[in-house]
N, C-alpha and C positions, 0 to 999 in steps of 0.2 A: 228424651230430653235429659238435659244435665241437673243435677240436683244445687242446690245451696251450698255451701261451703264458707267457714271465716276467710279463706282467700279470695272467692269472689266478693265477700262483703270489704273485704279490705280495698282489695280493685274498683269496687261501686263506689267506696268512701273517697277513696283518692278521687280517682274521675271527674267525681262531682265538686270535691276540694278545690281541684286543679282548676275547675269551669266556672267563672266568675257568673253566666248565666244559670246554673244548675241550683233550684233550691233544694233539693234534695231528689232521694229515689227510693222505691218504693219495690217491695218483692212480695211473689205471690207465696201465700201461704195455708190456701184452702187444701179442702179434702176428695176435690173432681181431679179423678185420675189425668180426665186428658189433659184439663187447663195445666195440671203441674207439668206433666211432659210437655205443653208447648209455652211456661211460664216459669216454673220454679227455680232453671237454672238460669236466668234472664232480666238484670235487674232494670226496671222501668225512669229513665232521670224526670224529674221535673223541671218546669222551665217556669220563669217568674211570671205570676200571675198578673192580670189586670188590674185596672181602677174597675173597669165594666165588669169585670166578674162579681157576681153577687153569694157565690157562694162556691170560692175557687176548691174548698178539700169538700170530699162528703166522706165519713164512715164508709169503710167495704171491711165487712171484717174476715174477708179472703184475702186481704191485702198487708200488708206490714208497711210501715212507712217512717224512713228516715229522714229530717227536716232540720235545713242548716237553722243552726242556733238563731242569727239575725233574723230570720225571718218568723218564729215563734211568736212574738208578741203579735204581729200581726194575726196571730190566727186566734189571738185570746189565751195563750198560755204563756206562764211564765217558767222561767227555769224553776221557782219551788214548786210548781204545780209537776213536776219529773221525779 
């Protein structure tokens, strides 16, 4: 598998920029060989959550996660809380 790069992160950023559905995307960043060969060079988008979701993020702390600004407060953080 491909690994991480600031170029793929720039390509994930744009993408998700560009996609007015996109609240962000998320990259693997654990220490299982295989997940990162089939995950780490693979950034994952998110798409806007529900009203019915009761707890649309959870903690994975194999995961890294990018979150368009607007959508922050919703999740109980603020820009000083960064």
């Amino acid at each position: 598998g491909d690994r991480w790069s600031d170029d793929l992160e720039l390509d994930a950023r744009n993408a998700c920029d560009d996609t007015d559905s996109c609240t962000g995307f998320m990259r693997y960043t654990g220490d299982n060989d295989q997940h990162c060969f089939d995950w780490c060079g693979r950034p994952q988008f998110c798409m806007p959550v529900s009203d019915q979701d009761k707890r649309p993020f959870a903690p994975n702390a194999a995961w890294t996660s990018y979150v368009k600004s607007e959508y922050l407060e919703g999740l109980g953080i603020s820009h000083a809380d960064l």
